[in-house]
C-alpha positions as CSV (number, residue, x, y, z in Angstrom):
1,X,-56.0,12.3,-39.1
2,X,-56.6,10.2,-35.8
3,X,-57.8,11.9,-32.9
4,X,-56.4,14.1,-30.8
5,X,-53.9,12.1,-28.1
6,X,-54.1,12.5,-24.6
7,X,-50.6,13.7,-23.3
8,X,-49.2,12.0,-20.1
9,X,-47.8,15.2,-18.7
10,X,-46.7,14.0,-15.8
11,X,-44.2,11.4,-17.4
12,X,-43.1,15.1,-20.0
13,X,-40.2,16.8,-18.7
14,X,-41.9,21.0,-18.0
15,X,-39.7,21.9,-21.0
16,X,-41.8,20.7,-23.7
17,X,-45.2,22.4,-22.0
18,X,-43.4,26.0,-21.5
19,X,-40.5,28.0,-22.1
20,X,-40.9,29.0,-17.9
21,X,-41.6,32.7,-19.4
22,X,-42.3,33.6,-15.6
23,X,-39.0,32.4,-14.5
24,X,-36.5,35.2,-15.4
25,X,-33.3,34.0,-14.3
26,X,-31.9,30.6,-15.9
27,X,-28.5,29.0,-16.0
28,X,-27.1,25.5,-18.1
29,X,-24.4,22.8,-16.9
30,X,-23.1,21.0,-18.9
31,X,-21.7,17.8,-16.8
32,X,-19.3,15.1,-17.5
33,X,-19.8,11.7,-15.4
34,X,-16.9,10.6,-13.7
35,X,-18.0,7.6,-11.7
36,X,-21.1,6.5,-12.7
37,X,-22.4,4.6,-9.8
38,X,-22.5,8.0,-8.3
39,X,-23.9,9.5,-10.9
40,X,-26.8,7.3,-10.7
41,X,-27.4,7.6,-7.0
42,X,-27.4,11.3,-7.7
43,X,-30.2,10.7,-10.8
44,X,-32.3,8.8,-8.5
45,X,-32.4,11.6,-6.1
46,X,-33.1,14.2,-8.4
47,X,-35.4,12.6,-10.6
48,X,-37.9,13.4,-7.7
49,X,-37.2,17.1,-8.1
50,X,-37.3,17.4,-12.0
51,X,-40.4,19.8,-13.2
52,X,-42.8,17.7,-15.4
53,X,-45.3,19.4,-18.0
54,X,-48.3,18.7,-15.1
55,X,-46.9,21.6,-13.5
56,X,-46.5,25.8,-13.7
57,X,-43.2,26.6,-11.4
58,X,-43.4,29.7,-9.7
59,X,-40.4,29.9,-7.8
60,X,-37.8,27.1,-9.9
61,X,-37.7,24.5,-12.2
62,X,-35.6,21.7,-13.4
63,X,-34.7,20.0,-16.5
64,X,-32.5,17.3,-17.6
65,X,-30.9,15.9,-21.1
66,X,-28.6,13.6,-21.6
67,X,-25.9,13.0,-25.2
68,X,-25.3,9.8,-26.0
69,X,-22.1,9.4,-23.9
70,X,-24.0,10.0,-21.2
71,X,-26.9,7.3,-21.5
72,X,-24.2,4.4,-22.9
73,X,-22.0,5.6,-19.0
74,X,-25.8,4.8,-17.1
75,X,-25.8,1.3,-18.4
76,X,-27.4,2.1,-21.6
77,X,-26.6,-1.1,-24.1
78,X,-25.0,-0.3,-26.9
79,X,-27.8,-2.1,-29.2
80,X,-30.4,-0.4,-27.4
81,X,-28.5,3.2,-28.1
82,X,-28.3,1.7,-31.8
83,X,-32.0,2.9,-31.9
84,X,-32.0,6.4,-31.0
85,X,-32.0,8.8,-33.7
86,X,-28.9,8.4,-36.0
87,X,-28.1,12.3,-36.2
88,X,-28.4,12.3,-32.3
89,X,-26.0,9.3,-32.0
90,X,-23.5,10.8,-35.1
91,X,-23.4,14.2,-32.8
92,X,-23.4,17.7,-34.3
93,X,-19.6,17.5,-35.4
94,X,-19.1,15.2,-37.7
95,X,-17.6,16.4,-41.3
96,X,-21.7,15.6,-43.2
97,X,-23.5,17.0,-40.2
98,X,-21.0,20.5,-40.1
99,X,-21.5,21.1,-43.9
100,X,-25.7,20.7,-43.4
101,X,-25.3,23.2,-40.5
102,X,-22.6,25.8,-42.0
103,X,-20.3,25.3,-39.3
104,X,-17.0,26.5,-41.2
105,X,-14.8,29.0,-40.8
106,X,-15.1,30.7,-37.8
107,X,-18.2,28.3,-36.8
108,X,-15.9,25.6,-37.0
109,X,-16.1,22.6,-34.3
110,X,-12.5,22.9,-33.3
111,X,-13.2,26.6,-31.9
112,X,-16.0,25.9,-30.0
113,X,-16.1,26.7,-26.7
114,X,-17.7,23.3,-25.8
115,X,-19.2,20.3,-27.5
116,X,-16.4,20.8,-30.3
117,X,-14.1,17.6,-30.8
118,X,-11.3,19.5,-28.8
119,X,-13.0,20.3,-25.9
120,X,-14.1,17.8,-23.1
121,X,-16.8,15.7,-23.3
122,X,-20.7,16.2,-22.0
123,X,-22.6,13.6,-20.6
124,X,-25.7,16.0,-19.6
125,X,-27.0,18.6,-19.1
126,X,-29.1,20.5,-16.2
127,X,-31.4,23.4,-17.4
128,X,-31.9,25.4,-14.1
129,X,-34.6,28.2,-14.3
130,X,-35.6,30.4,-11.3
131,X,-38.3,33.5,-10.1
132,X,-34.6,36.1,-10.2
133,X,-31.0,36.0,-9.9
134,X,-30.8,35.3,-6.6
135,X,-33.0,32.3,-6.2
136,X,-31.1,30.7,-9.1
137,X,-27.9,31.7,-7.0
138,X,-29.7,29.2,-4.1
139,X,-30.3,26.5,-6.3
140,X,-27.2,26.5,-7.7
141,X,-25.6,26.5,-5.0
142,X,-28.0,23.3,-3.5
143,X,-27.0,21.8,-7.2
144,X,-23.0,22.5,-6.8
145,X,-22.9,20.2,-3.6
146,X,-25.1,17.4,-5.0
147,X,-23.1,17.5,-8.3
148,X,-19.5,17.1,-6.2
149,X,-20.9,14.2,-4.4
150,X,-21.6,12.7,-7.4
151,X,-18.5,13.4,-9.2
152,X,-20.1,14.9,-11.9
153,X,-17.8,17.5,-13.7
154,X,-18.7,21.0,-14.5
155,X,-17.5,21.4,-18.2
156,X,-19.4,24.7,-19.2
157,X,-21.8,26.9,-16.9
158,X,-23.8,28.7,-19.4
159,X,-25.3,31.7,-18.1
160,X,-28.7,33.7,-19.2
161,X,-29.3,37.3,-19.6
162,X,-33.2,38.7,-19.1
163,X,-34.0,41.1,-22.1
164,X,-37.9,41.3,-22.1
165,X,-38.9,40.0,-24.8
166,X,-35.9,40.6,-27.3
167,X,-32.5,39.8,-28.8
168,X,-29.5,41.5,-28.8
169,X,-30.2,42.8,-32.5
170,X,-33.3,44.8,-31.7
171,X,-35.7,42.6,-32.6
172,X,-38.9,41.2,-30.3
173,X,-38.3,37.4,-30.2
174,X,-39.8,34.2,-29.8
175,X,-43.4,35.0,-31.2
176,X,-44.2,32.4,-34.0
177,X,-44.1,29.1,-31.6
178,X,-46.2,26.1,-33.1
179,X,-49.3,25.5,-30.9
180,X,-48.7,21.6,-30.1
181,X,-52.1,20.0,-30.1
182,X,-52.7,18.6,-26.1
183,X,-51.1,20.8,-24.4
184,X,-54.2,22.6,-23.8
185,X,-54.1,25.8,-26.0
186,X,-55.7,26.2,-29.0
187,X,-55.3,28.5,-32.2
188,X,-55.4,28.3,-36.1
189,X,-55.2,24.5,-38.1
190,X,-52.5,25.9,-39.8
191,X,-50.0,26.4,-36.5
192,X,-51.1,23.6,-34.4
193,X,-49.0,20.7,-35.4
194,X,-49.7,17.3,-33.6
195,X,-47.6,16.5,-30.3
196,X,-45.6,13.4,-32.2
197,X,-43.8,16.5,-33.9
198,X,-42.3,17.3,-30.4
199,X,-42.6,14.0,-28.3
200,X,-42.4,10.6,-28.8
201,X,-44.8,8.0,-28.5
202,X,-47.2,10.1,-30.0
203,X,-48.3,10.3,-33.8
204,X,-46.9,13.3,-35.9
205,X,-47.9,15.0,-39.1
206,X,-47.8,11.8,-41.2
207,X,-50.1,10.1,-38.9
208,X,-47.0,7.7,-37.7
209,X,-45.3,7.0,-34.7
210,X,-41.4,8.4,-34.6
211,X,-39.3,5.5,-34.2
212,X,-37.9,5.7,-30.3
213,X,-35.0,3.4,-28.6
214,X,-36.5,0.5,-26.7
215,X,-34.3,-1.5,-23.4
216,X,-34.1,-4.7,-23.7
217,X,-34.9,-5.4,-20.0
218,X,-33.4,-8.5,-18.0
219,X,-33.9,-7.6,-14.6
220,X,-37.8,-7.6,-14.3
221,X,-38.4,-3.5,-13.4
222,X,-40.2,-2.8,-16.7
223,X,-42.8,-5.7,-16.4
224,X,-42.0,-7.3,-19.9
225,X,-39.1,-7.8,-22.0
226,X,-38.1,-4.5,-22.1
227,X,-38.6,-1.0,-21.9
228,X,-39.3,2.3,-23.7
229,X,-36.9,4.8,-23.2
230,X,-37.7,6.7,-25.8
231,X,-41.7,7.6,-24.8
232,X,-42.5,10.7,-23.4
233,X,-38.9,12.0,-24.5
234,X,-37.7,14.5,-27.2
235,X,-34.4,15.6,-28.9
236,X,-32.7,18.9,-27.3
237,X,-30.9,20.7,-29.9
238,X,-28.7,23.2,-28.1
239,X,-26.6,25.7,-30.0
240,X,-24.6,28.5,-28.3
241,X,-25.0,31.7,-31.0
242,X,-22.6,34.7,-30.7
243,X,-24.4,37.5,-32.3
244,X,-22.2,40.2,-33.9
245,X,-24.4,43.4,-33.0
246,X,-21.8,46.2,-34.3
247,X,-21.8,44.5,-37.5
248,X,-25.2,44.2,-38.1
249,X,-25.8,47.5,-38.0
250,X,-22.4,48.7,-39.3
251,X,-23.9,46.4,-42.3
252,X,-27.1,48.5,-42.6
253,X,-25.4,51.5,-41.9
254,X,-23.2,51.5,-45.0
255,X,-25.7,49.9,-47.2
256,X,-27.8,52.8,-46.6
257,X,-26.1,55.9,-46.8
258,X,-27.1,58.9,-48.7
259,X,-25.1,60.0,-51.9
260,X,-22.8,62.4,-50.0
261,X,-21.9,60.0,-47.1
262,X,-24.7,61.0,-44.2
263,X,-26.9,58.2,-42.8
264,X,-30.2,57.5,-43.2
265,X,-32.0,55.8,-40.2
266,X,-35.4,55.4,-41.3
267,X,-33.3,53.1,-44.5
268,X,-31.5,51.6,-42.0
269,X,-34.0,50.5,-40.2
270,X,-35.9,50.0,-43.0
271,X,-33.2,47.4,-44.6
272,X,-32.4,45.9,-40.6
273,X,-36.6,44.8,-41.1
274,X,-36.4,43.5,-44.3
275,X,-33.2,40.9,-43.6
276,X,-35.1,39.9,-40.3
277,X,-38.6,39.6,-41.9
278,X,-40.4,41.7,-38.8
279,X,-39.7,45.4,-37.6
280,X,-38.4,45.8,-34.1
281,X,-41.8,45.9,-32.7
282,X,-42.8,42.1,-34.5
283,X,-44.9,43.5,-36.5
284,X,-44.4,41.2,-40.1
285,X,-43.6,43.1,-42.9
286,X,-45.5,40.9,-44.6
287,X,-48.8,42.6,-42.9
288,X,-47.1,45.9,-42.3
289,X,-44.6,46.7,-45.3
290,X,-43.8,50.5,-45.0
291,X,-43.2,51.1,-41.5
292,X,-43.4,49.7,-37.9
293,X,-46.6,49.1,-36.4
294,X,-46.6,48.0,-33.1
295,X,-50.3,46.6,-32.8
296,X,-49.2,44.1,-35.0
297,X,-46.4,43.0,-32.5
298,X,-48.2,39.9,-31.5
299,X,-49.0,39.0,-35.4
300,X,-48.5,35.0,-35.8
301,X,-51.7,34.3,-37.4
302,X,-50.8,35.1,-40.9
303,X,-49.6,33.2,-44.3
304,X,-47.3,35.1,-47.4
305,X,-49.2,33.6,-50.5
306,X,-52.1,35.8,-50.4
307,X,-50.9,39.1,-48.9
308,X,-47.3,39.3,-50.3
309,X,-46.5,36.5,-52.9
310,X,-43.8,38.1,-54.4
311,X,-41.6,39.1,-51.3
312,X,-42.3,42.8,-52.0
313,X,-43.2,43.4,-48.2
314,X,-41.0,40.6,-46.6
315,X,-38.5,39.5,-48.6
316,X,-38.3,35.6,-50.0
317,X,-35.2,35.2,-48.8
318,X,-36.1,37.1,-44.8
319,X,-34.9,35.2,-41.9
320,X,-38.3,34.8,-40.3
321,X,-39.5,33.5,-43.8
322,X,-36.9,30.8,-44.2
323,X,-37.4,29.3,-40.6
324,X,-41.3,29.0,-41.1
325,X,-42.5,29.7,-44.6
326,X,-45.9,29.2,-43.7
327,X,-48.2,28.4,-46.7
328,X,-45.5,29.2,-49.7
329,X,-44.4,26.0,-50.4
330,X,-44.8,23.9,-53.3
331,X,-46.5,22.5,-55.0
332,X,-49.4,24.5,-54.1
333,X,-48.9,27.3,-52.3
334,X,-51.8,28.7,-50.6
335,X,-53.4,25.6,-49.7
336,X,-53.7,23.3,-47.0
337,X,-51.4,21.1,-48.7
338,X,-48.2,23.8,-48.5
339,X,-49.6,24.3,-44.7
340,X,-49.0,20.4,-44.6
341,X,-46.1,20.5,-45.5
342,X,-44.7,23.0,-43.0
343,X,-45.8,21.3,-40.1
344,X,-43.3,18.1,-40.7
345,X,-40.8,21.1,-40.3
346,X,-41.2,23.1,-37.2
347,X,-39.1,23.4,-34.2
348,X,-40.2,24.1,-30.5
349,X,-37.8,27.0,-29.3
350,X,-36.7,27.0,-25.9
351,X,-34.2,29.3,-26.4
352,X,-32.4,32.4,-24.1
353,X,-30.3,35.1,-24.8
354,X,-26.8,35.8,-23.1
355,X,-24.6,38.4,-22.2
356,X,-25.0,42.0,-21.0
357,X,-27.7,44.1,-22.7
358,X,-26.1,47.1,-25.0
359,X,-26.2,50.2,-23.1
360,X,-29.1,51.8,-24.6
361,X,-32.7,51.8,-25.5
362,X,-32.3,51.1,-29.4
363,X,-29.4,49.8,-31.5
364,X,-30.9,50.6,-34.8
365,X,-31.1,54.8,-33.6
366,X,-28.5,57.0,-35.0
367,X,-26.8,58.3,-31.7
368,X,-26.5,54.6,-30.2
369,X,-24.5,53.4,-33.4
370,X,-21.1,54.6,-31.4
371,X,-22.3,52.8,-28.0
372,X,-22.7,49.5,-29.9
373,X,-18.9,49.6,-31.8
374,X,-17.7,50.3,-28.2
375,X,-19.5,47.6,-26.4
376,X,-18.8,44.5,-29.0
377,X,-18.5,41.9,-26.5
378,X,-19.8,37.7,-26.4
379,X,-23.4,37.9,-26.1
380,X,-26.1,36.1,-28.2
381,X,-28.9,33.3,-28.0
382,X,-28.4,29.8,-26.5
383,X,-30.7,28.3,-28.8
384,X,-32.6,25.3,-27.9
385,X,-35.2,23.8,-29.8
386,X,-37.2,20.6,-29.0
387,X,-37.9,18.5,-32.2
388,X,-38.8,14.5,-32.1
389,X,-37.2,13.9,-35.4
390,X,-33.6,15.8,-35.4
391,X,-33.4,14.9,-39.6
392,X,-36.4,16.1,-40.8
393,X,-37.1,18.8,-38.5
394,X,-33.7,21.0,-37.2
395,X,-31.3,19.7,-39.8
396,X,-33.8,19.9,-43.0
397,X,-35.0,23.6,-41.3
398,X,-30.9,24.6,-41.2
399,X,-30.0,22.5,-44.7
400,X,-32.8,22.7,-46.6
401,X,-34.4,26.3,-45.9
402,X,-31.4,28.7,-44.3
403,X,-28.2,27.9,-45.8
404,X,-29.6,27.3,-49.0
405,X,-28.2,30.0,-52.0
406,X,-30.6,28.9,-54.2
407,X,-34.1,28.6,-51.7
408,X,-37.4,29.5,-53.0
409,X,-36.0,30.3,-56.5
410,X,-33.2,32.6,-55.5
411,X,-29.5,32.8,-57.2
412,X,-27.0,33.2,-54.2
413,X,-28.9,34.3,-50.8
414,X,-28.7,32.3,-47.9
415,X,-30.1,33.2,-44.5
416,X,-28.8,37.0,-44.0
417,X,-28.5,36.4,-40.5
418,X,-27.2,32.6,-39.0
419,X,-26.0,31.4,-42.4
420,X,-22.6,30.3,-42.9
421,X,-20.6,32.7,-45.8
422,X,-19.6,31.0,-48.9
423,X,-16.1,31.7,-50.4
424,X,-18.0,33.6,-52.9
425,X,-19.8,36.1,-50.9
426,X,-23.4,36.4,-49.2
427,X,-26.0,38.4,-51.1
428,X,-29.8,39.4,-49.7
429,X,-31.6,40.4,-52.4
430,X,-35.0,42.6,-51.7
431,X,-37.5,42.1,-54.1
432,X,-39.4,44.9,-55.4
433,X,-40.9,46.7,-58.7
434,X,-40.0,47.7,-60.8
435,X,-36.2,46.9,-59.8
436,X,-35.3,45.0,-57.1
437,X,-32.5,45.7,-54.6
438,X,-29.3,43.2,-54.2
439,X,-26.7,43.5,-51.2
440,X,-23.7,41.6,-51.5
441,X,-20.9,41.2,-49.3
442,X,-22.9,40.5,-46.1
443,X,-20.4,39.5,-43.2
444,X,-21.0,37.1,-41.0
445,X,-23.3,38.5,-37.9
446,X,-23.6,35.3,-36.2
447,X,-21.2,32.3,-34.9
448,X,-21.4,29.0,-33.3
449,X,-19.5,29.1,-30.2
450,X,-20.8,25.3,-29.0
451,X,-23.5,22.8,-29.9
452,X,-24.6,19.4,-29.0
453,X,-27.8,17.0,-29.3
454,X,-29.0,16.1,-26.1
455,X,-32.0,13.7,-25.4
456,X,-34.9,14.8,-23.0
457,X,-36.1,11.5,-21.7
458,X,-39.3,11.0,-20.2
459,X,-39.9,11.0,-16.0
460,X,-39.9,7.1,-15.9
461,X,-37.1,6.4,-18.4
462,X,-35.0,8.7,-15.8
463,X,-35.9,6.8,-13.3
464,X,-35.1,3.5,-15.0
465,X,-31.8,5.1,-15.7
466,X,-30.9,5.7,-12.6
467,X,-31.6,2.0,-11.3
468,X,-29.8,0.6,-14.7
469,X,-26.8,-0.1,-12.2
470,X,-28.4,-2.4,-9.9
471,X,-28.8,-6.0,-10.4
């Protein structure tokens, strides 16, 4: 492999660098242009104000990503948008990308709640992190007055909820990130994956540049014959996720139950692990199979080929062991070749939960199983992931690895928890000896409620945008 690449992270939106962990409070708009002269006076203004990857906020931050609508309304040619990704130009909705994603059923398009093909359309959108609740409330409010002038449309206001460090389910959260090589921290070979992975203009895991959408330029500005839009930028995958907490754990619950009807927490709890792939804690069960330890909460640094081949402490077919299989993939698991492998597949989450926090210190307890049946309400993840090759990274990862029946060798099991339910049923199978477990009839406990591709273009290629308007 060439050497490592020195990142211009003052040209990288401060997405890519962090997930602004110290910034509590965050909110999304999704915009529609109305007048885009207007829209581009605004851009040039606020390109100024946009947080690059040089910098840690402490107080704010802002991002910006646009959909293809949205760059073609700037001035965008249409031969130059010819050259962006094709899954980011197709969008999310067409009838080939909804059957790789599983969005049927009640995850269909038409009943989103925005980005759906019935809905309005977005041009942008502004990702608005701040210290607490009521400095996003100022900037918002700064935001609401620029946005008017410019006639830009509010279509959805997408707020965040603060939960520590986990999801509505129970579960810690966002632990296993890829370590992208640049960006100035360092860990094992295995999970630091090179920055073309995440940003273009920049080589990847095969050594090659991603292809990126180049300007043809006539007016001069770029100092040649035209100009790269695409370097510095990335593809925002955004995906509103309704989690369905009662029927998790009403799932578990009855799966669990003793011969004469009573529960059985520590099964329950024990069967809640075993779909996710970590205990409550983030301790893997791969590294911790009986029970919950939380010293092991922090636990990234780990592989399945060695320690649990055969899915007897986390299953094969596990949530967490779908997303990032580590070193079990063929054709030679346990070797720097299955690690390989992986790395052409990972996804930077920037992700945040929504919607009010249950009422009570633990879902999976016995007492708190009547709080969460009263308090089923919309809350889940808005899950954004950064990826520089939508294909082979986020749709492969959803196709390929979680709605797959048959992934890793199994009969009918696709992801327990964001897979879409075939007419046939949804079974998790839990591997063990000397007979293993099956589940069927797994309900669905998550739903798509919007979802677009947006792109995250680098500093300069907003500011180009913004001047494409002038002669």
């Amino acid at each position: 492999m060439p050497a490592m690449e020195q990142l211009e992270l003052e040209d990288i939106q401060g997405l890519v660098a962090r997930g602004y962990g110290d910034l509590n409070a965050a909110c999304y708009l999704h915009l529609e242009i109305a007048q885009p002269d207007a829209a581009r006076v605004w851009l040039r203004a606020v390109a100024e104000t946009i947080t690059t990857g040089r910098v840690k906020p402490s107080d704010r931050a802002l991002n910006i990503a646009l959909t293809p609508s949205g760059l073609g309304k700037l001035g965008v040619p249409a031969a130059s948008l010819t050259m962006f990704a094709h899954e980011f130009i197709a969008g999310m909705t067409t009838d080939h990308t909804r059957r790789i994603l599983g969005d049927v059923d009640d995850s269909a398009p038409e009943r989103w709640a925005w980005g759906g093909p019935q809905t309005r359309p977005i041009d942008l959108v502004l990702l608005v992190f701040a210290a607490d609740r009521a400095v996003l409330a100022t900037v918002r409010a700064e935001l609401s007055r620029q946005l008017a002038a410019a006639q830009l449309v509010e279509v959805a206001r997408l707020d965040t909820s603060d939960l520590d460090d986990r999801e509505h389910f129970g579960f810690r959260d966002g632990i296993s990130q890829p370590i992208v090589e640049g960006l100035g921290r360092t860990g094992p070979p295995g999970n630091t994956v090179r920055a073309g992975e995440f940003v273009l203009g920049y080589r990847n895991e095969y050594g090659q540049y991603t292809a990126g959408p180049v300007v043809r330029d006539t007016t001069g500005r770029s100092g040649g014959d035209g100009f790269d839009l695409g370097r510095n930028g990335t593809y925002l995958v955004f995906r509103q996720l309704r989690q369905h907490v009662a029927a998790f754990w009403r799932f578990v619950d009855d799966a669990t139950k003793n011969p004469d009807g009573s529960g059985d927490p520590a099964a329950r709890l024990k069967l809640a692990a075993k779909l996710v792939g970590r205990w409550p804690s983030g301790a893997p069960l791969a590294m911790a199979p009986d029970r919950d330890n939380p010293e092991l909460g922090d636990a990234s640094d780990f592989g399945y080929h060695k320690i649990d081949p055969h899915g007897f402490g986390c299953p094969i077919g596990a949530h967490i062991r779908r997303t990032n299989p580590r070193d079990s993939l063929d054709p030679s698991p346990g070797t720097d070749k299955s690690l390989a492998i992986n790395k052409r597949h990972r996804l930077l989450r920037r992700g945040r939960e929504y919607g009010p926090p249950l009422p009570m210190n633990d879902p999976a307890t016995a007492d708190s199983l009547g709080i969460v049946e009263e308090f089923e309400t919309d809350r889940g993840l808005h899950f954004i992931c950064l990826n520089a090759n939508i294909g082979r990274q986020f749709e492969f990862v959803s196709h390929t690895w979680l709605n797959n029946p048959n992934f890793a060798g199994l009969y009918d099991d696709a992801d327990p928890l964001v897979a879409g339910r075939s007419p046939f049923g949804c079974t998790f199978t839990v591997q063990a000896q000397p007979v293993r477990q099956r589940f069927s009839g797994l309900p669905q406990f998550v739903t798509v409620r919007g979802g677009a591709y947006f792109f995250l273009p680098g500093l300069r290629a907003i500011r180009y945008l913004a001047n494409l308007g002038d002669s």
